[in-house]
Structures are given as structure tokens and as C-alpha cells.
C-alpha positions, 0 to 999 in steps of 0.5 A, a space after each residue: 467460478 470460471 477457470 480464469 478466476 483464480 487470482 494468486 496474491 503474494 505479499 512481501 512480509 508476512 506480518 500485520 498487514 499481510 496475516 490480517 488481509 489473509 484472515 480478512 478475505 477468509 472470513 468474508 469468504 465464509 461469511 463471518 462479516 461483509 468486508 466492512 472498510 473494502 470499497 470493492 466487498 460492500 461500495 457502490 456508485 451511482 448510476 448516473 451522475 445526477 442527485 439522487 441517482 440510484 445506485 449499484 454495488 461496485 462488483 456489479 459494475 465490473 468484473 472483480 476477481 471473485 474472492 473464492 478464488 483468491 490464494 495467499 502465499 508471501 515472503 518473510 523474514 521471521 515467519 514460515 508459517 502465516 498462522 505463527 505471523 499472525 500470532 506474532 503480530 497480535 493484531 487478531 483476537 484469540 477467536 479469529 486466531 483459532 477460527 482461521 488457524 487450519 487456512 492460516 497454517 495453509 498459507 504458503 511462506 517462502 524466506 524472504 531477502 534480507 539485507 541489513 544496510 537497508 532494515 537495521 531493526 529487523 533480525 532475519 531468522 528465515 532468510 535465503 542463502 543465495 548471494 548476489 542480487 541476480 540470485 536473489 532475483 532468480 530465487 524470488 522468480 522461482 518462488 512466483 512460479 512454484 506458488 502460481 503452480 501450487 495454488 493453480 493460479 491464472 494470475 499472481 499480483 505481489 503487494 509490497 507490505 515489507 518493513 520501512 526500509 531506509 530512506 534512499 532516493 532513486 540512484 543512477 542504478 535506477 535511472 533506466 532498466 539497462 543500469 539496474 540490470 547491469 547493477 544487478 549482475 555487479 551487487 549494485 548496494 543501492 538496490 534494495 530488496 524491495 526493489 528485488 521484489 517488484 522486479 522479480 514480480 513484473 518478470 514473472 508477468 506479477 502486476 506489483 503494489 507497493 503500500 510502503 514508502 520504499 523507493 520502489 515503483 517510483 524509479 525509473 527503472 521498473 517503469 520501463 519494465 512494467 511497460 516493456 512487460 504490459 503491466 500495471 505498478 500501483 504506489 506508494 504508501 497506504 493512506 489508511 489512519 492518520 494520514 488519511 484523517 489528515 488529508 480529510 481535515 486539511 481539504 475541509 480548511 482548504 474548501 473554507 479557504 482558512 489558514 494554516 501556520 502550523 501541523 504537528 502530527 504524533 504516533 505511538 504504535 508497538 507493531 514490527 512497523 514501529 520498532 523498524 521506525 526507531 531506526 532514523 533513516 527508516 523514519 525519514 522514509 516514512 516522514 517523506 510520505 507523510 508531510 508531501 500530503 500536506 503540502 499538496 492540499 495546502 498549496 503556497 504557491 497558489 494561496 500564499 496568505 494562508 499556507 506560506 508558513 505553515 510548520 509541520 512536524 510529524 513523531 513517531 515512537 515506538 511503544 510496546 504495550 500499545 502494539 497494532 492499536 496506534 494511537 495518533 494525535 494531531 494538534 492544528 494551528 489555524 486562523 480565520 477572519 481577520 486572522 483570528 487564531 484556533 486550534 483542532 485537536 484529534 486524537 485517533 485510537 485506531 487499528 492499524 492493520 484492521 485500516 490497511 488491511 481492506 485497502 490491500 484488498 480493494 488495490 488487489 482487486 483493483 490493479 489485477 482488474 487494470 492489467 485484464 483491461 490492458 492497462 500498464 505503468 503507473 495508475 494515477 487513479 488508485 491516488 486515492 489509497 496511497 500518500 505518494 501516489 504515481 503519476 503518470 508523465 510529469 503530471 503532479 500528484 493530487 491529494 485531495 480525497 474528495 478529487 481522487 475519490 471522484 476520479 477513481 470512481 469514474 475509473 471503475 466506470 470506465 472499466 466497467 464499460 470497457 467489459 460491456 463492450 469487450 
């Protein structure tokens, strides 16, 4: 391994997303499994865009930063220590959890910035003393740079994996970076914390990801930061479970030309995510995310005999006993010919973290990969992992999966032929 390849990740909370992702990379690295779910550990992609074209493994195409070279480190509000999180969150199985309990333990914690206006469901037990958002800030930068020098990193990115804040569109603190700086120095209150983060990461030359649906790399704001430091933001909201199921069914109707009136989506999950989703301001975060997917695949304004009234209801309850394992259901009115009526019912039982924690990987892998290349601002092209995906301009987000799949690939070529003639 090459001095230059040892990349630093650092997550916002250290909960199921975060604890599984560390455990996830540690295995693979020790070769209990080969990175099943990671489009980056075992994906592949034609060498030529013609049927039957053989192919080649992405990590052959360009150049990933290996995973022996990847240290974790994060923030969290309850934990400080990621073996005790990951006991917390309950998602991995006794065996994991003993397996990996030395690293685990390793993992370096720093308290994390609490603000209860905007997480009304979340207790802090190990959160920082400093007052005011420029301290905090300040803070957060320090930690960036003790964990770059701790773990002897070349490169630290910082993925944003925190609970739901409450939903807040952006503000006039948010329109340029001259008011959120200002709006520092004042305790502006509608910075949120997660906005902290990311701003403190691309100071620190930290690419940032957000896999929330906190209003984050969507301001203005940290835009022109980003750009001002050369450096790539990729969001928001991780396209994982039922979402992503959801984008799949509605491209398939979409190809047939069929048509919609109504979606009704329910979840049940007992994890931190649900409990903060109990919170109707967070929940409404996390709906926002949700129903734009839909309303971008099936689009009334350019097929309005099929999609100009479709209802779309989305529920999420938390319940305890199920904790990381949601189970999703999803009740789907269509009609066809003539108009005739059906109905597709889809009950998902999936894994919630064990879904996310591979996407983290690959947007890791991937964002760090752009920022070497000298890509900065937002990257459209990772729209495939996310359900409100950056755009880049005014340029509307697509949702389509088969589209954005297409598109990413092509961006991992293009990558790969700026290494060969670099």
C-alpha cells in the first residue's frame, strides 16, 4: 500500500449505519465476506457498450482507495466508544459483535454537538461543552485534524449519518456563505448541527456526504464553500429499502406506460432512527425525501392521463421489539387498459442498516475518488444512492434507477480514463 492511500472516515453519529459500515469494512478486510451489497467491493461494468461485451471489476477501472487503508473514527451523542454503539444498536449478531470487538473498541469517538430544538427525541449523554456555533465549529475542526493526525491519514472525508433533525428548509443564513458566517459568529438558531458538521469538514479540506434528510449540502451556503475549497459534497438521504424498492416498481409501471391514483407506503422500525422519527418535524424531513422519488418518475406534467391524481401517503411508527430489522409495506393502486383497476402489495422485511451500510462504503469510495480527480460541488452522478439527490445548476433531479445507474457508470469510466491519461 502507497503512502498516499490511507484515507480517514469520520461519521456523524455513531449508531447502526456507522458501527455496521466499520464492522462491514473490517470483515472484508479480513476476508469473512466479500463486501456483498458494495457496487465498489464485487461490481463490475462492461468494457464496451455492446451486448454481450465482457467485463471488468470496478476496482480495476479506477483507482479506489484501498480498504487496508481505511480508518474510522466519528461523533455521537451517547456513545464513546464504537464497540458499546454497536452493542447499542443491536444490529450485528453476538459472533460479529465478539469478532470485531478489539477494532471496534479502537475506534476513536469524539462528543458530538447537541442541540435539542432540532433532535427532540435524542438525550445526549456525551456531548461538547463548548457554547456558540463558531466554538463548536472550532471544536469539530480540531477533532478533523487530531483524528487525521492519530490515524496517519492523507485524506479524511465525513459522512453525515446523525439522526433526522427537524424538517427546516433553507433559511437567509443559508443563502450565501458570507450570511452563514455572519450567522455563525451571532448563534444564528437556524443552523443546525448537521450543518456544523459539513461546514467544519470542507474547512478542514474533509469532502462531505450527507445520507440524511437533513438540510445540509442542499444550502447555498456550503455550495459556495465547497467550491471555494475545491471540494466535492455529495446527497442527500441514502436510497436503500423501501424507497429504493419503490423507485424500482414505479420506473417499471412508468416503461409500460401504466397508470397510478394512488401509493400508500408504511414502516415499522424499532432503531434510534425510528424513536427521533416519532417526533412529527423530524418525520416530515424524512417524508419530503420520500414522496419527491415519486413524483419525479411519475411525472403529470408530461403523462397527465396517468399521474395527475395520484394520492401518496408515506407512515412511519416506531416499535420497539422489531429494532433495525423494518419491515416495510406498500399498497399500490394502478390501472391499465381501458382503465381497468389492480393492485401490487409488497411486503419488504429488510435490514436497514445491513442495506445502508454498503451504500456508505461505495459514496465513500466514490466522493474521495471525485476529489483526487478534482472534481468539486455537488455530484449529480452519485443521484443513484440517494432520494433527493444534488444537482448540479437548475438542473432537475432524475429518479429513475436504470437512468442514474447508467449515468454513474459511465461516470466511473470517465474517472477511469482521467487515471490512464493522468
Amino acid at each position: 500500500m502507497k503512502r498516499s492511500d490511507r484515507l480517514g472516515i469520520l461519521t456523524v453519529g455513531m449508531g447502526a449505519v456507522a458501527t455496521t459500515l466499520y464492522a462491514g469494512v473490517e470483515a472484508v478486510r479480513r476476508g469473512f465476506t466479500p463486501g456483498i451489497g458494495s457496487l465498489t467491493q464485487i461490481g463490475r461494468l462492461p468494457i464496451a457498450a455492446l451486448p454481450g461485451t465482457p467485463s471488468k471489476p470496478i476496482s480495476e477501472i479506477v483507482d479506489l482507495a484501498p480498504l487496508a487503508g481505511v480508518s474510522f473514527g466519528g461523533w455521537d451523542l451517547l456513545e464513546n466508544d464504537a464497540y458499546r454503539a454497536a452493542a447499542r444498536a443491536a444490529v450485528l449478531s453476538p459472533t460479529d459483535l465478539k469478532r470485531h470487538r478489539k477494532f471496534l473498541s479502537a475506534v476513536p469517538a469524539f462528543p458530538g454537538v447537541a442541540d435539542p430544538r432540532f433532535t427532540t427525541r435524542i438525550a445526549p449523554k456525551f456531548a461538547k461543552k463548548e457554547i456558540g456555533k463558531r466554538a463548536q465549529v472550532e471544536a469539530l475542526r480540531a477533532d478533523i485534524r487530531k483524528f487525521r493526525k492519530m490515524t496517519k491519514s492523507d485524506r479524511v472525508i465525513v459522512l453525515g449519518c446523525m439522526s433526522v433533525e427537524i424538517y427546516q428548509p433553507p433559511q437567509p443564513v443559508h443563502r450565501s456563505l458570507a450570511a452563514f458566517e455572519k450567522g455563525l459568529d451571532v448563534d444564528d438558531p437556524t443552523i443546525s448541527p448537521s450543518q456544523l458538521y459539513a461546514y467544519a469538514a470542507l474547512q478542514e479540506g474533509a469532502p462531505f456526504v450527507n445520507g440524511t434528510p437533513n438540510t445540509t449540502v442542499e444550502t447555498v451556503a456550503l455550495q459556495e464553500l465547497a467550491k471555494r475549497k475545491r471540494l466535492p459534497l455529495a446527497g442527500s438521504d441514502f436510497k436503500s429499502g423501501q424507497t429504493y424498492m419503490k423507485t424500482v416498481v414505479a420506473a417499471a409501471l412508468r416503461m409500460r406506460m401504466l397508470g397510478l391514483t394512488g401509493w400508500f407506503s408504511a414502516n415499522i422500525l424499532g432503531n434510534r432512527d425510528g424513536l427521533v422519527l416519532e417526533d412529527p418535524q423530524a418525520f416530515e424531513a424524512k417524508r419530503v425525501s420520500k414522496t419527491t422519488v415519486l413524483d419525479d418518475i411519475c411525472s403529470a406534467p408530461e403523462y397527465p392521463a396517468l399521474y395527475s391524481s395520484i394520492e401518496h401517503l408515506v407512515k412511519i411508527n416506531y416499535f420497539g421489539p422489531r429494532g433495525d430489522n423494518k419491515e416495510a409495506w406498500d399498497s399500490v393502486d394502478l390501472f391499465g387498459w381501458l382503465g381497468y383497476p389492480m393492485q401490487i402489495k409488497i411486503n419488504f422485511q429488510c435490514r436497514d442498516s445491513i442495506l445502508a451500510a454498503p451504500l456508505a462504503l461505495d459514496l465513500l469510495l466514490l466522493t474521495d475518488l471525485a476529489a483526487r480527480r478534482g472534481e468539486s460541488g455537488a455530484l449529480p452522478w452519485l443521484a443513484f444512492f440517494f432520494k433527493t439527490p444534488l444537482t448540479a445548476g437548475k438542473m432537475k433531479p432524475g429518479n429513475n434507477p436504470s437512468v442514474q445507474l447508467k449515468v454513474l457508470e459511465s461516470a466511473i469510466v470517465r474517472l477511469g480514463r482521467k487515471r490512464r491519461s493522468a
